[in-house]
N, C-alpha and C positions, 0 to 999 in steps of 0.2 A: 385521517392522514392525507394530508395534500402531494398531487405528481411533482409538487415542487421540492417538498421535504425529500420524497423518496429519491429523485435524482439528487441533492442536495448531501443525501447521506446513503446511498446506494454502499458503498464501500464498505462501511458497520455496518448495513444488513448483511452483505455476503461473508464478510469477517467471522460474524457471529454464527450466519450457518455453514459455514467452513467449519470455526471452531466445532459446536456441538456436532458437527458429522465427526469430527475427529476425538470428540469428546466418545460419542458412541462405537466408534471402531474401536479402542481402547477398554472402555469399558468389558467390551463383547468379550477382547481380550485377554482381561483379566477372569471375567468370569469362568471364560472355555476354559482356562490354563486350570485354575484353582476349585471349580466346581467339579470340570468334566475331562479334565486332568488330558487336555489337549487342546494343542495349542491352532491358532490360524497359520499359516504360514504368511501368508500377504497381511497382515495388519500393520506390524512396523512401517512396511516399505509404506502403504497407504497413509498412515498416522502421521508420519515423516513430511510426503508432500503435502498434506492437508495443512500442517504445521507452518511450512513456510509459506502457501499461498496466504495462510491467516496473516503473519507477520506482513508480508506486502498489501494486503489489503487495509491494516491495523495504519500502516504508513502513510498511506494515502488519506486515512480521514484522520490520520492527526495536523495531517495541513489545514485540512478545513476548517479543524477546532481548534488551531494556536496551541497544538501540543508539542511540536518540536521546540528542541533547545532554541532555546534564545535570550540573550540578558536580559531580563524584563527591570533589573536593575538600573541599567544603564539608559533605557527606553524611559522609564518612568522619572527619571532627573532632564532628560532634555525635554525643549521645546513641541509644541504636537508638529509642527512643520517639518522638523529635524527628526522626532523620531517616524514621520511617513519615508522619510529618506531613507529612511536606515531599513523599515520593513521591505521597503520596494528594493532597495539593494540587497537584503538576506533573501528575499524570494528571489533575485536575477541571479546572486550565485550560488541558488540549490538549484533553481532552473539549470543554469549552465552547467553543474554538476551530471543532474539526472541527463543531459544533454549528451554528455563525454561516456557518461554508461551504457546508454543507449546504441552510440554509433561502438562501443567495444562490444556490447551483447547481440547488437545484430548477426553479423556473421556468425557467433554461434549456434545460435536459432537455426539459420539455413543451413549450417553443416549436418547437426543433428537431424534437420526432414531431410538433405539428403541420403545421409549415411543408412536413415530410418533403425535405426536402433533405439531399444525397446528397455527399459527398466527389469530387472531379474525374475522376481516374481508375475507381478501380474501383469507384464510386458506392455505396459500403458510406453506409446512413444515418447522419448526424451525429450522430442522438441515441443510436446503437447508442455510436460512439465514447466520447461525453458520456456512457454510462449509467454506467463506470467508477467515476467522482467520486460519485456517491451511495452507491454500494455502497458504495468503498472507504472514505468516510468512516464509514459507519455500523460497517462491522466495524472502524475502528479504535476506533469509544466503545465494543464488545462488548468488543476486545481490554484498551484502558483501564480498564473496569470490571475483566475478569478478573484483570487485572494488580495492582490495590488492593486485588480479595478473597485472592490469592496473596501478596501483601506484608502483610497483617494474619495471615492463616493462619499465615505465619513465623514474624512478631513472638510470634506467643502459643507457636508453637511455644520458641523458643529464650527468652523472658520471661514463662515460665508466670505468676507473679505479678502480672504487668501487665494 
């Protein structure tokens, strides 16, 4: 496996060991509850965030594999010129998107390190959980840009004249 691949799909790696950490917190779970007839108390709370980092990390390499919604219908009746247009404009308005979420989730973030409040159980700080959504948003406009400069690269590749 080359440093290219792995920065390339970094996101499904960590996705995946997200998942199975959360796969095995649950498990443990189930076992302690139904074997040893007691329960963890922190697993949920745990399970929970490992959950949704998965989900945001899952988002982010669906950019890179052309997993989000898209007409593929629509794209596949136009022209290739016409439909780069259309990819370069659905990546500028999920950029801009992730853009408008980002400047709401910011002050979040900072309220929660300052406030320093702490999640119930296993008092992991809120803004540790929160830090997610900034990150994740920003590497998806890195992923989005990358992904317009990959879809023009083609275009000229396979419509040298264009």
């Amino acid at each position: 496996m080359t440093i290219k691949k792995i920065l390339n799909e970094f996101e499904l790696y960590i996705g995946a060991v997200i998942s199975g950490a959360m796969f095995l917190v649950l498990l443990g779970q189930v076992i302690s509850r139904y074997v040893f007839n007691s329960a963890f108390s922190w697993s949920e709370e745990l399970a929970l965030i490992l959950f949704i980092w998965s989900i945001y990390f899952g988002a982010t390499a669906a950019i890179r594999r052309h997993q989000h919604l898209r007409l593929e219908i629509v794209l596949d009746k136009v022209s290739p010129k016409l439909k780069l247009i259309f990819i370069i404009f659905g990546n500028f308005c999920f950029a801009l998107f992730n853009c408008i979420i980002l400047i709401g989730v910011m002050p979040i973030v900072q309220r929660l390190f300052a406030s320093g409040t702490a999640t119930a159980v296993l008092e992991i700080p809120k803004w540790f959980n929160y830090s997610i959504l900034p990150t994740i948003f920003v590497l998806m406009i890195v992923r989005l840009i990358q992904d317009s400069v990959i879809s023009v690269q083609d275009f000229r590749k396979l419509n040298p004249g264009n």
